[in-house]
C-alpha positions in Angstrom: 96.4 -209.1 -78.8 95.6 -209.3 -74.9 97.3 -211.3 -72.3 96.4 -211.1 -68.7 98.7 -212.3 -66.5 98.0 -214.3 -62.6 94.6 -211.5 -62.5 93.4 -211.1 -59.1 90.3 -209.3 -58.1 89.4 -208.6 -54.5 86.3 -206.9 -53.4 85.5 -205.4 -50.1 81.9 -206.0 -48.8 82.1 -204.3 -45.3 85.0 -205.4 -43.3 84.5 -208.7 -45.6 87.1 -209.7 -48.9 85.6 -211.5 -51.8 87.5 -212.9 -54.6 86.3 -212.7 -57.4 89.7 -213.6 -59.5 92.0 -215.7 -58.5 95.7 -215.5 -60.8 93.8 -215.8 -64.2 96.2 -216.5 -67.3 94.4 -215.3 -70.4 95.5 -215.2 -73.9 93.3 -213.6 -76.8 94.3 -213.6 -80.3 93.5 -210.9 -82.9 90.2 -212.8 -84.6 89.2 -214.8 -82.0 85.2 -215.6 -81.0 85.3 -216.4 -77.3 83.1 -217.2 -75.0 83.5 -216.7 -70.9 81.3 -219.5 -69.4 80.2 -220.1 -65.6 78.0 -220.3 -63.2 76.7 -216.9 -61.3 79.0 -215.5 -59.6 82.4 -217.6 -60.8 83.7 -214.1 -61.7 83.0 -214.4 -65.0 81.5 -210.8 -65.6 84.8 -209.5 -63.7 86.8 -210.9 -66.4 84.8 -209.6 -68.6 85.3 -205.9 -67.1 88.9 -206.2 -66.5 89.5 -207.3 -70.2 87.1 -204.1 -71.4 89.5 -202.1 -68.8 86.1 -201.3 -67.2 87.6 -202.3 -63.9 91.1 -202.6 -62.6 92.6 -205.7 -61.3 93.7 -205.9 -57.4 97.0 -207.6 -58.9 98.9 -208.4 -61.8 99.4 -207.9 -65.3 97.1 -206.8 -68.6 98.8 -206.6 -71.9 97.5 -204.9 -74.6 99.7 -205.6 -77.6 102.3 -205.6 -75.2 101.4 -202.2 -73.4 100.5 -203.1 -69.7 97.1 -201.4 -68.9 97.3 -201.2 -65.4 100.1 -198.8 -65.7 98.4 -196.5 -67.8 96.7 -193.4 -66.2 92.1 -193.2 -66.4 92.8 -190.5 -69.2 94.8 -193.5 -71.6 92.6 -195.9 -70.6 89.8 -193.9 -71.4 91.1 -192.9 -74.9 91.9 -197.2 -75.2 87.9 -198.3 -74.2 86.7 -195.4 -76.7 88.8 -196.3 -79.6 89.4 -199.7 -79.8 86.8 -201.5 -77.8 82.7 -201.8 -78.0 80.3 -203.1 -75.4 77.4 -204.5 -75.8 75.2 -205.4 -72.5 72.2 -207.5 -71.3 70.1 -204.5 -70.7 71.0 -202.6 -73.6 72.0 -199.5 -71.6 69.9 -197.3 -74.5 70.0 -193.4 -73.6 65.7 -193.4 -73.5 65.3 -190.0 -74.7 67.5 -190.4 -77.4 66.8 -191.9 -80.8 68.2 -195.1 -82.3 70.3 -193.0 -84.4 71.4 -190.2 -81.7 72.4 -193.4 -79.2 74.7 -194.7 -82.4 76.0 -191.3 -82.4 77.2 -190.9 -78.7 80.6 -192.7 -79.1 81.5 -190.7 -82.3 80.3 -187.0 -80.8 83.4 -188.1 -77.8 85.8 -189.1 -80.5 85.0 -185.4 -81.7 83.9 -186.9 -85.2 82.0 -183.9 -87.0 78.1 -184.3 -86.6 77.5 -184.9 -91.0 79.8 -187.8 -90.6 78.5 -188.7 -86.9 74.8 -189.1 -88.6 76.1 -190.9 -91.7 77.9 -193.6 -90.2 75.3 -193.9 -87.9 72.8 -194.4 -90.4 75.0 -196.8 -92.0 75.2 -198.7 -89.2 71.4 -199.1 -88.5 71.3 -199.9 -91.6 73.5 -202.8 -91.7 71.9 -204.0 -88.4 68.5 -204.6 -90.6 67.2 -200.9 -88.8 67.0 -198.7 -91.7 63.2 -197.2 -90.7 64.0 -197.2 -87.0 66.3 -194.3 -87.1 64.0 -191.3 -85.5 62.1 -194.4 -82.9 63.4 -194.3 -79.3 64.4 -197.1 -77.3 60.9 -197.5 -76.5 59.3 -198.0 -79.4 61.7 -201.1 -80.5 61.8 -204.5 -79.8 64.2 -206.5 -77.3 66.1 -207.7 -80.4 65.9 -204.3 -82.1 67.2 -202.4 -79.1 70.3 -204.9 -78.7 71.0 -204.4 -82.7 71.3 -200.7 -81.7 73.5 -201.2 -78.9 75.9 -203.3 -81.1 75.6 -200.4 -84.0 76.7 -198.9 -81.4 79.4 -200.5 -80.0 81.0 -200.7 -84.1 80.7 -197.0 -83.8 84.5 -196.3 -83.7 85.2 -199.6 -85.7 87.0 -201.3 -82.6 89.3 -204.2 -82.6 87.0 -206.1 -80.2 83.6 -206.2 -78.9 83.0 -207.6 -75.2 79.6 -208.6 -74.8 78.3 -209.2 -71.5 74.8 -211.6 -71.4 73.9 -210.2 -75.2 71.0 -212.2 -75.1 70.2 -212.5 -71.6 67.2 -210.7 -72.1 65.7 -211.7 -75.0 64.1 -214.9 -76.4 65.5 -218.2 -78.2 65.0 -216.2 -81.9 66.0 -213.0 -80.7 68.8 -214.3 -79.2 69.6 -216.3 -82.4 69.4 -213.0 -84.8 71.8 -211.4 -82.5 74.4 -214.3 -82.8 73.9 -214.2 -86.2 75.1 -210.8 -86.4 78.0 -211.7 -84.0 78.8 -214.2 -86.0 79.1 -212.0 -89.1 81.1 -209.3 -87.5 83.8 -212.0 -86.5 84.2 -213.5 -89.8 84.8 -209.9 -90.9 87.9 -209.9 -88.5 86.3 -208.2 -85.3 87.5 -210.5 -82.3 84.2 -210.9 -80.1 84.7 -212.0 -76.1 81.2 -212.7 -75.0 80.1 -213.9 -71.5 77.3 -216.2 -71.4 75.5 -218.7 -68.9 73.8 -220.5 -71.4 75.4 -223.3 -73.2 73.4 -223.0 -76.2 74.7 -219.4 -76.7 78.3 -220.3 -76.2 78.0 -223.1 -78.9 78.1 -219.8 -81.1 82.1 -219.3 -80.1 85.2 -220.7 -81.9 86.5 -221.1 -78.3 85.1 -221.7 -74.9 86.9 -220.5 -71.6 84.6 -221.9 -68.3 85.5 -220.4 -65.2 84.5 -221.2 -61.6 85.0 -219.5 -58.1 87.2 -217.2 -60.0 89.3 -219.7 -61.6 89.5 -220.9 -65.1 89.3 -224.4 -64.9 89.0 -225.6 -68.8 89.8 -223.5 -72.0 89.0 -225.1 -75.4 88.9 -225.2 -78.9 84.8 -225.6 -80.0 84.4 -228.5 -82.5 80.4 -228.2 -82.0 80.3 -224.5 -83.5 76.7 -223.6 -84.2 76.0 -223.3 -88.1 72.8 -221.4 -89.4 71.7 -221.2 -92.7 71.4 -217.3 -94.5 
């Protein structure tokens, strides 16, 4: 589904150059649970960008199903990160003024889907996150775990192929964050491929596979035989 091929990512601070990746090899098959693993700053939120083409690589190659990404122009990319990929971040990133359902809604109103069907799958949604009489609250009036089940609503807006998340739980506590696996979980034994950064090892114990990476390296890529089970 994705292969990356010798990655490099160079940042300038000043007259200074960071690396941040240095010629990362990456394959990810259709159905895959992943999780990215390191320490701050081993670049493992970079990856994470240049997988959900939210950033561009310095050098080398990205394959989508064979289609190299860094030779398509910000209009094809765009119309790639809107239609087959969903994010789901640490802090949410909830529009405040907007209700649970309207935030659900933002993806479909730029894929031009018609406002009836825009608040029905929306709805939907919400309600297969558990969030059936949160629809009219605002970001504010949920919970930690409630606004991260919105934001992956969300991100399955326009049914994508894969969902990066970056920290999912980073903000919430030991059950919250559990709930949210949970539904991770779920959505990838229904066929969605998840890639999810984490620096907790508890949280990666979630993933069929665990990539750790380390001053912008990948240094150990793995099966997981230790796979977290929970009860329904």
């Amino acid at each position: 589904m994705i292969e990356l091929k010798k990655i490099s990512k160079i940042y300038l601070m000043g007259q200074v150059k960071v690396t941040a990746l240095k010629n990362v090899d990456l394959k990810i098959q259709r159905g895959e649970f992943i999780s990215i693993m390191g320490p701050s700053g081993s670049g493992k939120s970079t990856l994470l960008h240049i997988l959900g083409a939210l950033d561009t690589p310095t050098g080398g190659e990205y394959l989508l199903e064979e289609t190299d990404v860094t030779r398509l122009s910000d209009k094809e990319v765009s119309r790639i990160r809107n239609g087959h990929f969903g994010f789901v971040f640490q802090t949410f990133n909830l529009l405040p003024d907007f209700t649970a359902l309207e935030n659900i809604s933002i993806p479909l109103m730029y894929a031009r889907v018609r406002p009836k069907e825009r608040r029905e799958r929306a709805g939907l949604l919400l309600e297969r996150m558990g969030l059936k009489d949160r629809m009219t609250h605002y970001p504010s009036q949920l919970s930690g775990g409630e606004q991260q089940r919105v934001a992956i609503a969300r991100a399955l807006a326009n049914d994508p192929s894969i969902i990066f998340a970056d920290e999912p739980t980073g903000n919430l506590n030991t059950k919250q964050g559990d709930e949210i696996m949970k539904i991770f979980t779920r959505l990838n034994e229904e066929g969605v491929t998840v890639v999810m950064v984490t620096h907790s090892p508890r949280i990666g114990q979630y993933a069929k596979r665990i990539v750790q990476i380390a001053d912008g390296e990948i240094i150990s890529d793995k099966l997981n035989n230790s796979k977290v089970t929970y009860e329904e």
